[in-house]
N, C-alpha and C positions, 0 to 999 in steps of 0.2 A: 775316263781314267779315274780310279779310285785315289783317294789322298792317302798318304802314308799315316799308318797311326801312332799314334804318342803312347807311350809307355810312362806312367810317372810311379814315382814312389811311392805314392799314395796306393797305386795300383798294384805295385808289390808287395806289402804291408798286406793286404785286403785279397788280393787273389792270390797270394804264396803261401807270404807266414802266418797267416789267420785260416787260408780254406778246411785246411785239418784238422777246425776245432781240437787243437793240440795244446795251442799258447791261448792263456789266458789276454796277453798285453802285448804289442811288439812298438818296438821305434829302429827308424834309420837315422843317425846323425854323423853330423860332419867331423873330423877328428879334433877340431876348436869345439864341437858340443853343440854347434846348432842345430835344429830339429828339421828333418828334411819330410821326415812323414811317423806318422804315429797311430796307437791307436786312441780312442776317444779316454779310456782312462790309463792310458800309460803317464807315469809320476811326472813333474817338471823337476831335472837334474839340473842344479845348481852348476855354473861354469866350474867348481873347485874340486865337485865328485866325478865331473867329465876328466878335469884335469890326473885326479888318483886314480881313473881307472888305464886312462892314457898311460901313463906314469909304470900300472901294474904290466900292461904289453911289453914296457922295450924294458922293465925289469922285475919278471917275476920274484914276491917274494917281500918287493919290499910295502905292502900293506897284506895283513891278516885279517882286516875287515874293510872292506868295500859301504861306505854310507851310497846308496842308492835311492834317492828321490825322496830323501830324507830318513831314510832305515837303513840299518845297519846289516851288514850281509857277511857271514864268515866265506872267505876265500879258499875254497876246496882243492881248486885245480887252474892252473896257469901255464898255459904253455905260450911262450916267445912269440906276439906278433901274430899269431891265430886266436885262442881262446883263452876267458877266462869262464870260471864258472864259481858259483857263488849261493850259498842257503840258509837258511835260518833268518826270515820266518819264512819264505819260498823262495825255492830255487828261483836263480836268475842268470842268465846267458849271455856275455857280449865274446862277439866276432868280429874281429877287426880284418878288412880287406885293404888295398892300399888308397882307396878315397872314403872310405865310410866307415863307421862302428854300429855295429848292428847290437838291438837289446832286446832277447825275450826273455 
C-alpha cells in the first residue's frame, strides 16, 4: 500500500508559482506575517508592512504606498479581501485567501 503524500508549501511555491518562470520571487504567509514558504530571495517583511498591507485588504485606500521588504511600492489597485497590486520599482502582487497572503 502506497503512503499518502504530503503536499507543503514549499512545494507550492516551487511547483506552481515559480514553474512558469513568470515571478521572479514568491512567499506564502500567514495573515500575522509569518513566512510559511518562500523563495530563496524573496525580502524579509517586517511585522508593521505585513500589518499595512493586511490593513490595505479590509480597507482599500487607506495607504498610497505599500513599503514592501523595505521599498516602497505605489498602490495601483485594491480590491476588498482579494488583491492588491503595487509598482514602482516592480510590480508586486498580494492575494489574500481566507488562511494565507500570498506575494509575487
Amino acid at each position: 500500500m502506497a503512503t499518502p503524500s504530503t503536499f507543503t508549501y514549499s512545494d507550492y511555491v516551487d511547483q506552481h508559482l515559480m514553474k512558469e518562470n513568470v515571478l521572479s520571487e514568491a512567499a506564502i504567509a500567514g495573515h500575522q506575517g509569518e513566512i510559511w514558504a518562500q523563495t530563496s530571495g524573496f525580502p524579509r517583511f517586517p511585522d508593521a508592512e505585513i500589518r499595512n498591507i493586511m490593513q490595505e485588504f479590509d480597507k482599500p485606500g487607506t495607504h498610497r504606498v505599500l513599503s514592501c521588504g523595505g521599498t516602497d511600492h505605489v498602490v495601483v489597485q485594491s480590491i476588498p479581501r482579494i488583491l492588491i497590486r503595487a509598482q514602482l520599482p516592480v510590480r508586486i502582487k498580494f492575494a489574500q485567501t481566507p488562511t494565507v497572503l500570498l506575494a509575487s
